[in-house]
N, C-alpha and C positions, 0 to 999 in steps of 0.2 A: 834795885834802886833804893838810893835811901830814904825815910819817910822824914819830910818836915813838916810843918805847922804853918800852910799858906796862910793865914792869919795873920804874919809875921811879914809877910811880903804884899798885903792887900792896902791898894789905894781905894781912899771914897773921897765922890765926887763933891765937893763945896759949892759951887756953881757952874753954870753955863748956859753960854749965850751964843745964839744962832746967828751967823756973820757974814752967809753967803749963802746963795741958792743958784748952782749952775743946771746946765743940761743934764748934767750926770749927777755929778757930786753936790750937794750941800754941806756947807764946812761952818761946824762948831767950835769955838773954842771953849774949853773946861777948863777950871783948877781941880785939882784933887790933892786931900791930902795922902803926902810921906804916911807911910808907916813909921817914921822918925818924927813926924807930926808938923813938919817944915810943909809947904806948898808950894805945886807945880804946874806949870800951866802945860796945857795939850792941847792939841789942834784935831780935830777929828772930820773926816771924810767919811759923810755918811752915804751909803749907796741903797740903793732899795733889791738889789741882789739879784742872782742871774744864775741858771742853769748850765750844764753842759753836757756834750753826748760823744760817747764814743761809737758810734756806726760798725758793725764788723756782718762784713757777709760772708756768705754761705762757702765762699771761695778761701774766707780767712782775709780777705782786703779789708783797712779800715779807710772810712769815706771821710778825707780831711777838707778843709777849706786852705785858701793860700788867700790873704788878704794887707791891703796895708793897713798899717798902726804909726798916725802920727804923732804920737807922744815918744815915740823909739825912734820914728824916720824908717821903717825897716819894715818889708812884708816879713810876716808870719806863716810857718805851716799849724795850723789850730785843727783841735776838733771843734764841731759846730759847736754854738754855745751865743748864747744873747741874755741881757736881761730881763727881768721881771716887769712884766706891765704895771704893775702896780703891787706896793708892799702889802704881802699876804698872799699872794696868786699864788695856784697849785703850782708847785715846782716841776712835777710829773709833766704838767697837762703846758710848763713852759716850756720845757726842754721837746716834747713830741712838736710841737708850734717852731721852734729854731730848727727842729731836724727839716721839718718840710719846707719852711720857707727855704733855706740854705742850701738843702742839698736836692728837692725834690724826693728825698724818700719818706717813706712810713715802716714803722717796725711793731711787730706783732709781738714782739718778748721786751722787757723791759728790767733790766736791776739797779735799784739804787745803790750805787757805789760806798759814796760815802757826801761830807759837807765838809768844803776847806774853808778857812779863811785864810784870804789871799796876800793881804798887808796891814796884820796887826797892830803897827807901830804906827798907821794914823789915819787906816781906813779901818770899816764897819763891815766890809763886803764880806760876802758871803755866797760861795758858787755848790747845787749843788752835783752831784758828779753821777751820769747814767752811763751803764751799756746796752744798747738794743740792738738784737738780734732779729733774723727773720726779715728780713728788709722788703722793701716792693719797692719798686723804684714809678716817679711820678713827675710832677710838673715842679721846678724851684721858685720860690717869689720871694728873694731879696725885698730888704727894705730902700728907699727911693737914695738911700746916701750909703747903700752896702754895695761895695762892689768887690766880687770875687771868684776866684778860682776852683773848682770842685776837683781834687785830685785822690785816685785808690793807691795805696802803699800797703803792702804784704804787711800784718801786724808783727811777724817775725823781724823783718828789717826795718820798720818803725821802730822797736824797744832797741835795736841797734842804733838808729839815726838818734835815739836817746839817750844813748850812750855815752855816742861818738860828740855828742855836745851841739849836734845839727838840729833840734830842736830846744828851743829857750821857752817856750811858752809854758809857765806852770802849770795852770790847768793840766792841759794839755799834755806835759810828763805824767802830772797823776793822775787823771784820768788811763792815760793809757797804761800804766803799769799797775793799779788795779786792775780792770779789765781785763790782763792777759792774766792775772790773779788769778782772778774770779772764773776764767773760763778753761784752766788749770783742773780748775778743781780745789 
């Protein structure tokens, strides 16, 4: 890869001013300057960020959710995954919290995968990505406006269904093809 001088490509911020404050999103708008020293205005989607888990038992099943997503019109097959109570909450200790409520299990092995950002171009979000192993299975407690599906899929014909373009959920790809990554070797 050839090496340049991000320098040459770097906006800084002139102002911005907070314009919205939804359920989810808070939306700023900023100028920034060009690197050509012209200015830009930009809209930013701030999120206070969210966890994800990829479940895989002892059988080699990973434990998905099927849920709808109004913003698509379209159920989802997801791995479990919710946001952050509050900006700063232990990521670990969010994603152990989404695994239980969602799916009723617990997991005694835990790897931090990695941390995506989801939509650069006008959100802030930021998910970050677990595999837990070792499962126990237990009680599920959705939250009072989650409603969903709890389904096991062979993680061999999952990274197929991922293939095959039957799963769209970002997350969800990456998460699961790290995961089969990571437990590769």
């Amino acid at each position: 890869m050839a090496h340049f001088d991000d320098a040459s490509i770097l906006e800084t911020t002139v102002s911005s001013e907070h314009v919205f404050d939804g359920l989810i999103l808070h939306i700023d708008h900023i100028t920034n300057r060009l690197p050509n020293g012209k200015l830009a205005a930009r809209e930013v989607a701030r999120h206070v960020g969210a966890s994800a888990v990829v479940p895989v038992d002892d059988a080699g099943n990973v434990w998905l959710v099927k849920q709808f997503r109004a913003p698509i019109d379209r159920i989802l097959l997801e791995v479990p995954a919710g946001k952050l109570d509050f900006k700063g909450e232990d990521r670990l200790l969010a994603a152990q919290r989404e695994l239980q409520e969602e799916t009723g299990l617990t997991a005694k092995s835990w790897t931090h995968l990695t941390d995506i950002v989801t939509t650069p171009g006008f959100s802030d979000e930021l998910i970050s990505l677990y595999l837990a192993r070792d499962l126990e299975a237990g009680e599920s407690h959705p939250d009072d406006d989650e409603f969903l599906n709890v389904v096991k899929v062979p993680l061999v014909e999952l990274t197929a269904m991922i293939a095959r373009g039957e799963v769209t959920d970002a997350k969800t790809i990456c998460a699961v093809l790290l995961a089969e990554k990571a437990m590769r070797g």
